[in-house]
N, C-alpha and C positions, 0 to 999 in steps of 0.2 A: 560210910554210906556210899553206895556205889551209884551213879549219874549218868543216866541215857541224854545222850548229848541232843536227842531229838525232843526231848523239852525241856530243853535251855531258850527261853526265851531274852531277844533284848527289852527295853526298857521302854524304845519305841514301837517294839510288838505290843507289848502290854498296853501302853497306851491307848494305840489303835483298837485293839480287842475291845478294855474297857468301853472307848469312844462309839464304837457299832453296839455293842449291849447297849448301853444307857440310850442311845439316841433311837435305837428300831423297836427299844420297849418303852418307852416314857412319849406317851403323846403328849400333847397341847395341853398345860396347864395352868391354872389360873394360882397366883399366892399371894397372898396377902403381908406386906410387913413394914417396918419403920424405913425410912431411910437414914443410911447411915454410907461414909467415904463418901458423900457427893464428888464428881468431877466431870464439868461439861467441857472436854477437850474441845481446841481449835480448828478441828478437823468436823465439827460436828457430831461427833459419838459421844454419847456419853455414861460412863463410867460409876456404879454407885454398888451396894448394899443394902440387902433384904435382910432385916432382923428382928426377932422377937425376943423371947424373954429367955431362950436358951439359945437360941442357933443365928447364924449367920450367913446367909444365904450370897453369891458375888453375881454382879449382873451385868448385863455392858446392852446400849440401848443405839443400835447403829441408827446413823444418820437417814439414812433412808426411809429408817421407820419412825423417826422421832419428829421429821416433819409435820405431822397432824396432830402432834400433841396440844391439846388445847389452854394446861396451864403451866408454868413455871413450878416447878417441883422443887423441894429443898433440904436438908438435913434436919428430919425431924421428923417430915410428913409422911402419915401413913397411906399408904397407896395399897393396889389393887394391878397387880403387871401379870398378863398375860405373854404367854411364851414357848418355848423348848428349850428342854436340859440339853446341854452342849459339853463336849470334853477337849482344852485347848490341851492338843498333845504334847507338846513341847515343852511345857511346863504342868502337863500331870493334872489339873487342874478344872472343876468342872465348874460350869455355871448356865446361868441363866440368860439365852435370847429373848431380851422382852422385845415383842411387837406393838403391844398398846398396855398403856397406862393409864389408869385414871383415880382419882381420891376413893381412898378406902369408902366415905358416905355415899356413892353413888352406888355402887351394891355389885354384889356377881353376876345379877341378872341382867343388867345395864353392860359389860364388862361382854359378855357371851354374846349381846345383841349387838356391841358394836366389831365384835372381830369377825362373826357371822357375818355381818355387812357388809365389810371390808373385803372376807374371802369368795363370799359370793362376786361382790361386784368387780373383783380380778376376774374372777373365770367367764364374767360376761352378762351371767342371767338376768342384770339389769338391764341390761342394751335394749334404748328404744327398738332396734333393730328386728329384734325378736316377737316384738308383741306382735298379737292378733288383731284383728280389727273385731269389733261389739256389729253383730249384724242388726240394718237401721230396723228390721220388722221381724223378731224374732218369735218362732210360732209355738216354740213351747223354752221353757227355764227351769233349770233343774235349782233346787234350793239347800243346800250344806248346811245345816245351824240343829242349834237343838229343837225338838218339836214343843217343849212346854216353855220355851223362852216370848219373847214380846217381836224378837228380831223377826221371826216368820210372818207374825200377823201386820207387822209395819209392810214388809217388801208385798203377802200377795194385796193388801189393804190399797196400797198403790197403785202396785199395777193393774187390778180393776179400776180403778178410777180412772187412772190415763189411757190403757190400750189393753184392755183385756187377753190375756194372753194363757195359754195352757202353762202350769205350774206342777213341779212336782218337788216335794219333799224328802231328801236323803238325813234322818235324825241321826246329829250326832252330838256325844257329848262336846263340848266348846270349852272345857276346860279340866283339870285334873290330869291323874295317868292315863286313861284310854283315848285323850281327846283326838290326839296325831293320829293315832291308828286309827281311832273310825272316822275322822275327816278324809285322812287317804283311803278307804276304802270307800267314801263317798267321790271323789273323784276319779276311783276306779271304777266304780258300775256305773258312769255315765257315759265314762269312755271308751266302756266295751260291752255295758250290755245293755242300758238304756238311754240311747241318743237324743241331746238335746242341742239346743244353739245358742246357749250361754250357761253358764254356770255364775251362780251367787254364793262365796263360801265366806260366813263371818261370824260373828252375834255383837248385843249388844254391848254396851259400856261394861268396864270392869276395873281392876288393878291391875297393876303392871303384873303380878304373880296369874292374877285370872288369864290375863290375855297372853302368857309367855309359850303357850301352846302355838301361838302362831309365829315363833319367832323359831320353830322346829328345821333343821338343815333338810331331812327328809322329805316334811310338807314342799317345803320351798321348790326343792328337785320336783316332787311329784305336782304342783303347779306348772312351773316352766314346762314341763314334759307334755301337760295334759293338749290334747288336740285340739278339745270345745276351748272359746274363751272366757278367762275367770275372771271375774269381778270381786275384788279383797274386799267384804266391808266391815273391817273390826273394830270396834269399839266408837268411842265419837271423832270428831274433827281433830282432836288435838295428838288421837294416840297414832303410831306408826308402828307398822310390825314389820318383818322379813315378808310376812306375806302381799302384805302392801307394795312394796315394790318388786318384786316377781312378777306379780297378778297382769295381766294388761291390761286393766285399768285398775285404779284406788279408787274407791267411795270412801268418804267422810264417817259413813254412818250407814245401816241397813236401810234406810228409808230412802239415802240418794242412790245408793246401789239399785234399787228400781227403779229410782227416776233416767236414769243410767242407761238403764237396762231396755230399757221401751220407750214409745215415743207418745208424746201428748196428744190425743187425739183431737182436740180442740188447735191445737197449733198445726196438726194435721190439714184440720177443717180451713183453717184459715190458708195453709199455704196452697191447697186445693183450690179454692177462690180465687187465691189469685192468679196462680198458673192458671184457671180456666179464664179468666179476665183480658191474662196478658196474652193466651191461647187465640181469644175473640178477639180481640184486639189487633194482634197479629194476622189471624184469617181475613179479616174485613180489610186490613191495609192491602194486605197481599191480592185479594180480590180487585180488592178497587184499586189496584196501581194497574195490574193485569187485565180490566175491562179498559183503563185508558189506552193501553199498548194498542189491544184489540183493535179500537176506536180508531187510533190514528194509523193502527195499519189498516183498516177498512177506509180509512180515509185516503190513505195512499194509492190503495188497490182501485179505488176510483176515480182517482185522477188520470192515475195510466190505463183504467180500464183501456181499450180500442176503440169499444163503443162513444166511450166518452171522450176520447181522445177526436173521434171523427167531429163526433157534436159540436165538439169546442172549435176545431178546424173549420167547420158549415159555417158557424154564426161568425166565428173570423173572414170567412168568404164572404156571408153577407154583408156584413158592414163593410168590406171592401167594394162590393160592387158598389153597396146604397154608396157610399163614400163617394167613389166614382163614379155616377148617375148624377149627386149630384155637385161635381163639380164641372164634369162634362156639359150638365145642364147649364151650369154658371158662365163656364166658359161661351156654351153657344149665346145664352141670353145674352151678356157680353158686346159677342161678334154680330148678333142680331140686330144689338141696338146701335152697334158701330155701323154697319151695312145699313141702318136705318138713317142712321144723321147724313150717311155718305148719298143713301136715294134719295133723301131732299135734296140734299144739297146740290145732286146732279140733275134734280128734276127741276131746282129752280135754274141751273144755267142752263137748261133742253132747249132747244131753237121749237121744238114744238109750246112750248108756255109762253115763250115769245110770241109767238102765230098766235096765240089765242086771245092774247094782252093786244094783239090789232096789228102785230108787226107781219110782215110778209119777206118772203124770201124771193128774191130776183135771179135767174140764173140767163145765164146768155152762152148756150152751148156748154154747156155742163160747169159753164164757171158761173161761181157764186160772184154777181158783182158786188160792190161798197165804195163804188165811187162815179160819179156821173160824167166824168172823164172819159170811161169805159165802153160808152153808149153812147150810138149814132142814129141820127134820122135814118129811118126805116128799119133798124134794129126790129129783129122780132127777138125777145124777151119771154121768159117762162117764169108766173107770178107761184109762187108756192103760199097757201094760203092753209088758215087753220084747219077748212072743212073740204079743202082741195086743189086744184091747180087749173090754171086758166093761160092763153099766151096773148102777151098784148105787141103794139107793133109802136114805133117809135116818130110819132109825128113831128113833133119839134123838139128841139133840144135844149135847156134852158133851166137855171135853176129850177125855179117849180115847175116839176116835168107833167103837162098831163097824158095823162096816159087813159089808151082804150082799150077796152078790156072785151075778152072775146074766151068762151069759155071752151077746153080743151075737149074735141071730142073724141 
């Protein structure tokens, strides 16, 4: 047999070849089987066997992804590990990366919803960061659900009651094989060919198998994607789908997704009231802090008026004068009554009150005499008397002088 050297392959070609086949055609797959070789290395990976009643399946469960595991697993238990087929080249040998694990009872449905989860909320589409905001007064709402379900007549039931609002209906089935397709084509013609300002996609209560439509990777993309914001309301309070946390917001239920969705008009009414209350309220302080401003700057502008400035200045003048008028006055009454004690008092030593009390004044050549010493026989003598003057002449001289009196003419 003759051998083209050009496909002579080595062992670690082979390998590698097989290793890209299996691994670029076998996607993510789910298997079911006993456990068998348990071995939870030191390092955290852990090392086991997938079997059934003929095969033997080898599986290795790295530490990274074993973190989340929720129970202790052991030789014997039937599980449910999700994963990719892997080829270790080295030793020829292919097996299984399991990413999550869980007991065979909890189901494949449960198995696809939690790795769904996992690989959505890697790539982000969870992130608060993402969501929309629910506009507070939205004028019309588009409605995603089936049209013979209970779910439509809950949400528009509602929202007439709280805040009347335009509604439209996009029917789709809500469960079975078309459900994903016509849900996604209901959040296609909203967001391209009939424009609303929220979107409500859900129905009522069901089974986990009812509701497994909304746990679709598609849906979930065409959620995140859509431009309007979605409101998830699927099933009751207790169920969770993919579309649930996608959505930018989750409802419990189809009935709170409308409550959600619009705003109470009674609680409208009331908060209305009081913003108008604390509106009046506010005007009236405002007013009336601002007429006191007024006030005392009109009171300021009057005190400095000029005018009033002068006025104030007048009546300060007047009471200066009055002030001074009467002190002035005080002072002279004062000097009056002083100048009055003093004109008695100079009127009772006057040589003229003397004259009139009887006394008489003697002069002898312009001297005033007061003593009889001073006077001689024949002396002429000039009498000063109260009602006149007379000159007498000096006959004898002698204590008791008499004197003759001869009237001046």
């Amino acid at each position: 047999m003759k051998v083209d050297k050009d496909n002579i392959f080595t062992v670690s070609e082979v390998n590698r070849h097989i290793r890209n086949v299996i691994e670029n055609s076998i996607p993510n797959l789910f298997v079911e089987g006993e456990i068998a070789n348990f071995t939870h290395h030191r390092s955290g990976h852990i090392y086991f066997s997938l079997k059934d009643e003929k095969s033997t399946l080898r599986c290795v469960f790295f530490k990274s992804a074993n973190l989340s595991l929720k129970f202790q697993p052991k030789v014997g238990d039937k599980v449910i590990c999700a994963g990719r087929i892997s080829v270790f080249e080295k030793g020829g040998n292919y097996q299984l990366n399991v990413n999550r694990m869980i007991p065979s009872g909890i189901g494949e449905l449960q198995l696809k919803f939690e790795d769904l989860k996992r690989r959505l909320t890697e790539e982000g589409l969870f992130d608060s960061t993402f969501k929309k905001a629910i506009p507070e007064f939205p004028e019309s709402i588009g409605i995603i659900t089936s049209s013979t379900g209970a779910a439509v007549e809950d949400i528009r039931n509602v929202i007439s009651r709280r805040f009347p609002t335009k509604t439209y209906l996009y029917p789709a089935t809500v469960q079975g094989d078309n459900a994903v397709k016509e849900i996604i084509a209901g959040i296609e013609f909203f967001n391209s060919e009939f424009s609303v300002d929220v979107l409500i996609v859900g129905r009522g209560g069901g089974s986990q198998e009812d509701l497994f439509c909304f746990n679709d990777e598609d849906l979930a993309r065409k959620i995140f994607a859509s431009e309007i914001p979605v409101i998830s309301a699927v099933g009751h309070e207790i169920d969770f789908t993919i579309s649930d946390f996608v959505a930018d917001l989750r409802a419990p239920t189809p009935s709170a997704a409308a409550e959600l969705a619009v705003p109470d008009r009674r609680e409208l009414v009331d908060r209305i009231n009081n913003l108008f209350n604390s509106l009046r309220y506010t005007t009236q302080h405002y007013f009336t802090s601002k007429k006191l401003e007024i006030q005392e700057l009109e009171n300021t502008l009057f005190r400095h008026h000029p005018q009033n400035i002068l006025k104030d200045l007048q009546i300060r003048l007047e009471r200066t004068v009055i002030k001074l008028n009467n002190t002035t006055y005080n002072i002279l009454q004062i000097k009056r009554n002083k100048l009055k004690i003093l004109f008695n008092e100079l009127k009772e030593l006057s040589p003229h009150e003397a004259l009139k009390r009887g006394y008489s004044i003697i002069r002898k050549e312009k001297k005033i005499l007061n003593s009889i010493e001073d006077i001689n026989v024949s002396d002429k003598l000039q009498l000063i008397l109260s009602d006149g003057k007379c000159l007498a002449e000096i006959i004898e001289k002698q204590k008791n002088v008499t004197i003759t009196k001869k009237k001046l003419t």
